[in-house]
C-alpha positions as CSV (number, residue, x, y, z in Angstrom):
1,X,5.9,21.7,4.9
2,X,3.2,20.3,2.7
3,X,3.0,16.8,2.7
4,X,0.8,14.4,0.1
5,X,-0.1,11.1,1.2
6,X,-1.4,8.8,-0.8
7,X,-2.7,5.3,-0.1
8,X,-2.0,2.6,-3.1
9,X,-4.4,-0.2,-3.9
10,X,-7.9,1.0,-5.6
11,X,-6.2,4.6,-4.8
12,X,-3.4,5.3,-7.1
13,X,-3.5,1.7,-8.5
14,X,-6.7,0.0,-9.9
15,X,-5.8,-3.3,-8.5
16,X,-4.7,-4.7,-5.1
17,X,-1.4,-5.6,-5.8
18,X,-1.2,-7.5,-2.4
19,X,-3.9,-9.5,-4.2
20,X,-2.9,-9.4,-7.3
21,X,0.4,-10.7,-6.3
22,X,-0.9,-13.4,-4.9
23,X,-2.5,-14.6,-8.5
24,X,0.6,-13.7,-10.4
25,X,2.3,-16.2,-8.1
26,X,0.1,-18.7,-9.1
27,X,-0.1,-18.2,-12.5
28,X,3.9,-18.6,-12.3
29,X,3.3,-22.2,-10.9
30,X,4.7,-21.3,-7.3
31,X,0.9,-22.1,-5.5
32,X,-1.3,-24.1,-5.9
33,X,-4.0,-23.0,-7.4
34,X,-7.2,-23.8,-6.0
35,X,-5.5,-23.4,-2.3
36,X,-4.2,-20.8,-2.7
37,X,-6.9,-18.9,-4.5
38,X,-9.5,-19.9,-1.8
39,X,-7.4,-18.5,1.0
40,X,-5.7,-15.2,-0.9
41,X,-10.0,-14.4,-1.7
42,X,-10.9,-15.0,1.8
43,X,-8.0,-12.7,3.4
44,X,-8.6,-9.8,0.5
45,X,-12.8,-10.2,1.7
46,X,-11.6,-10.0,5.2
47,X,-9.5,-7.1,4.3
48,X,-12.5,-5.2,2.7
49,X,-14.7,-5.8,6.1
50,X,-11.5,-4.3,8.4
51,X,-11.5,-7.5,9.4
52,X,-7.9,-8.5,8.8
53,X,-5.0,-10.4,10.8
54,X,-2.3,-8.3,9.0
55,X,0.3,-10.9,10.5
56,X,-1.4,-13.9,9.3
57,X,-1.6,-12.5,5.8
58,X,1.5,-11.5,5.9
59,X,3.1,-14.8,6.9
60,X,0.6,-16.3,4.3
61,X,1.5,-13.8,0.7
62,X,5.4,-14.0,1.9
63,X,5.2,-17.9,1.8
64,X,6.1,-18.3,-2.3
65,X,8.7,-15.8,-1.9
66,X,10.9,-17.1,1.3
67,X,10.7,-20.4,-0.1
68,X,12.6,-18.8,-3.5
69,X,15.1,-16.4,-2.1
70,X,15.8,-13.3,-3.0
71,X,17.2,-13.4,-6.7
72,X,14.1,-15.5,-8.0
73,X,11.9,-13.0,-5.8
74,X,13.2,-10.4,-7.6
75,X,13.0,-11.7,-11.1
76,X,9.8,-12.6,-10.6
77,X,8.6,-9.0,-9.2
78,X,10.0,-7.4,-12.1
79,X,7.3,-9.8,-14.3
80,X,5.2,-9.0,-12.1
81,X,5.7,-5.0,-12.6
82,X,5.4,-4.9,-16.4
83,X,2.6,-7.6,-16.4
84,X,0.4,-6.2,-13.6
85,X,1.1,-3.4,-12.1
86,X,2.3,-0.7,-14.9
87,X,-1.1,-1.5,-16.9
88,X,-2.7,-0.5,-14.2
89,X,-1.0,2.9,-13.0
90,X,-3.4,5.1,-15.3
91,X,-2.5,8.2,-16.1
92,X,-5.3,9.5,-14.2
93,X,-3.0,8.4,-10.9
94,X,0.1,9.5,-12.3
95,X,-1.1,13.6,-13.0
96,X,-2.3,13.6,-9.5
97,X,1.0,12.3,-8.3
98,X,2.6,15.1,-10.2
99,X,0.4,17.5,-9.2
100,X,1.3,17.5,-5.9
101,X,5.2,17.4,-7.2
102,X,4.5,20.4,-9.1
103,X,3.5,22.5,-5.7
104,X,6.5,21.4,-3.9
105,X,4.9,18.6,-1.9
106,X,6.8,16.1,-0.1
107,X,4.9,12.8,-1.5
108,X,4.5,9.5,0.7
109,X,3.4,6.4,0.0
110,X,1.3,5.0,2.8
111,X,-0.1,1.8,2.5
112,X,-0.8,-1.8,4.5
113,X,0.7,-3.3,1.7
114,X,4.1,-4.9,2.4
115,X,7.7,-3.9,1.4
116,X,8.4,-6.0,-1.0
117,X,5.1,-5.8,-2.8
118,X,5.4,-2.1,-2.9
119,X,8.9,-0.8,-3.1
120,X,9.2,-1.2,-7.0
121,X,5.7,0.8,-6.9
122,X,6.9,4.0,-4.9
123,X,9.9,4.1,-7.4
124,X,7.7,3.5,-10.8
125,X,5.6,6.3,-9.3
126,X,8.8,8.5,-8.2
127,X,7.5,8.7,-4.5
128,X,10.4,8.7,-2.4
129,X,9.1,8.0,0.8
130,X,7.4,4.5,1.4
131,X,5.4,3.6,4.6
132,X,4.5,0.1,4.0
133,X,4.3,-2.9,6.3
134,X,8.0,-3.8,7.4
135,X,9.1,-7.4,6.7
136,X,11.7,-9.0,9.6
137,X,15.2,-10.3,7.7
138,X,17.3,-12.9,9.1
139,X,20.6,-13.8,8.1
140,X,21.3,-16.0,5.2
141,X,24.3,-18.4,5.1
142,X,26.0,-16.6,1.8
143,X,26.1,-13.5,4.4
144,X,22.9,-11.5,2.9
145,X,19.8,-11.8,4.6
146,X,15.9,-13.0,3.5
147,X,12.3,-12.0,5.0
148,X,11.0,-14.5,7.5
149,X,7.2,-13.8,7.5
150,X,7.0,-12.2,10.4
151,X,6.1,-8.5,10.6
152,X,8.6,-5.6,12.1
153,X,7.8,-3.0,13.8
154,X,3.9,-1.7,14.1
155,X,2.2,-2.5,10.9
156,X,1.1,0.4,8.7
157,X,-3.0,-0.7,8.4
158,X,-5.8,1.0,10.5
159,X,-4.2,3.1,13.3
160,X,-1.0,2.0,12.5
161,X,-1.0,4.5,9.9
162,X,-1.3,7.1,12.2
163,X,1.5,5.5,14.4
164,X,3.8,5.0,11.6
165,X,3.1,8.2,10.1
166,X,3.8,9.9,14.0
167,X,7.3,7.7,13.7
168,X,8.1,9.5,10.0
169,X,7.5,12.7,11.4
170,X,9.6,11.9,14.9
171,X,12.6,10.9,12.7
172,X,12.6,14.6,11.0
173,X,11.5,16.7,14.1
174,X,7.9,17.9,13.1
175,X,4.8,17.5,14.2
176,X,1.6,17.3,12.4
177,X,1.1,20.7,13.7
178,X,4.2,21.7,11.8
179,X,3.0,20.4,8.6
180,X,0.0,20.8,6.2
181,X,-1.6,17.0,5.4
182,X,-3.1,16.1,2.5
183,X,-4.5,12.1,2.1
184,X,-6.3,10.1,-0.3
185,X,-7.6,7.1,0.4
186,X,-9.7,4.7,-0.7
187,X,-10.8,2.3,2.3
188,X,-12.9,2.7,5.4
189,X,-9.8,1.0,7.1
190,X,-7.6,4.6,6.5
191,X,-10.3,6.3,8.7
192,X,-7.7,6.6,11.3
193,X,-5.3,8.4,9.0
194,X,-8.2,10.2,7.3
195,X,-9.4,11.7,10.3
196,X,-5.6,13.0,11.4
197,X,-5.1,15.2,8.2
198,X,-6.0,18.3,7.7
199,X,-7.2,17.7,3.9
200,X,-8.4,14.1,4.0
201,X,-9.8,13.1,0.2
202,X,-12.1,10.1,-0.2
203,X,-10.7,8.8,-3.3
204,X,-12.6,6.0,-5.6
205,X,-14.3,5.2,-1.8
206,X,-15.9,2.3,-0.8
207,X,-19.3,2.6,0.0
208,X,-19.0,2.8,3.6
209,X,-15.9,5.5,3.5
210,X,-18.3,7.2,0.9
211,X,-20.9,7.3,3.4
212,X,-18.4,9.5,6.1
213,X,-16.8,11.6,3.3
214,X,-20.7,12.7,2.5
215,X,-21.8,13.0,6.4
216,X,-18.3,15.0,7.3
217,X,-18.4,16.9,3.8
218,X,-14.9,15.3,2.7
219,X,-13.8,16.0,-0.7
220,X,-14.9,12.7,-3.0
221,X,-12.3,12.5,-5.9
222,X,-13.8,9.5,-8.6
223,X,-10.2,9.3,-9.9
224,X,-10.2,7.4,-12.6
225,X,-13.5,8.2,-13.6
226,X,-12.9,12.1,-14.0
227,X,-9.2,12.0,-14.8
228,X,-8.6,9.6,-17.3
């Protein structure tokens, strides 16, 4: 089995949409501004350094949305999709996406990003398998149930991508001897992940993940520079 992975933010997409989330919600009027902004900033910097405390983050960007409940959550998402996030899935993104369609590959989203943030993504970008960061539900007193803040499960940044990715491939009895791995990734962070596959592709790198991808002679794909 041949299997595509792709990472999302600065990957696929040209913006964070963690981050970018984060903004839309204040331009909405559901943070304050200058808080908000400070603190969103200094996670997303923290982020870029691998530096991160994914459950701290997480309780912090899932703050506006428990607070709303699920209906105005979704509303607002859907803004947030045609306001956002489809401006920014170029068709350079979208013909590698279908690419690996074309040959037969399984595609999966795999991304630190959580659920709810990325969900609507995997389905605008017909990628039927999501790995994102889990959100924990509770129950609700109309009988449904809401996120909490808290994380479930092992989160999918860093190694957790490999661990998560183990746990996808567990669930379908494979092994990553079994199957033929192709990632793309943006971020130093997916080093883990990078390292696992058998065709890891540094794609619109950082500096720093540019730096191994020339040392280990990975494959450096400027995406939206050479396919738009």
């Amino acid at each position: 089995m041949n299997l595509a992975l792709f990472d999302l933010d600065h990957t696929l997409l040209q913006i964070d949409s963690d981050h970018a989330w984060g903004v839309y919600t204040t331009r909405i009027g559901w943070t304050d501004p200058e808080a908000f902004a400070q603190r969103n900033d200094a996670f997303y910097a923290h982020y870029k350094a691998g530096t991160l405390d994914i459950h701290d983050y997480v309780r912090f960007a899932t703050d506006a949305v428990r607070e709303r409940g699920p209906q105005a959550a979704a509303d607002a998402h859907a803004d947030f999709m045609r306001e956002m996030v489809l401006p920014a899935l170029l068709p350079a993104a979208r013909e590698l996406v279908e690419l690996h369609r074309a040959r037969g590959d399984t595609l999966l989203l795999v991304t630190a990003t959580n659920e709810f943030v990325t969900a609507p993504i995997a389905q605008a970008l017909g990628i039927e398998h999501l790995i994102a960061v889990q959100l924990e539900r509770a129950p609700l007193p109309d009988g449904g149930d809401w996120i909490t803040g808290a994380i479930r499960g092992v989160p999918s940044a860093r190694e957790g991508k490999v661990t998560r990715m183990q746990a996808w491939l567990d669930e379908r009895g494979l092994t990553w001897d079994s199957v033929h791995c192709t990632f793309y990734s943006d971020s130093i962070n997916d080093l883990p992940l990078l390292e696992k596959v058998q065709v890891p592709v540094a794609t619109n790198p950082d500096d720093r993940l540019r730096a191994v991808a020339q040392a280990r002679g990975w494959r450096i794909l400027d995406l939206f520079e050479k396919l738009t």
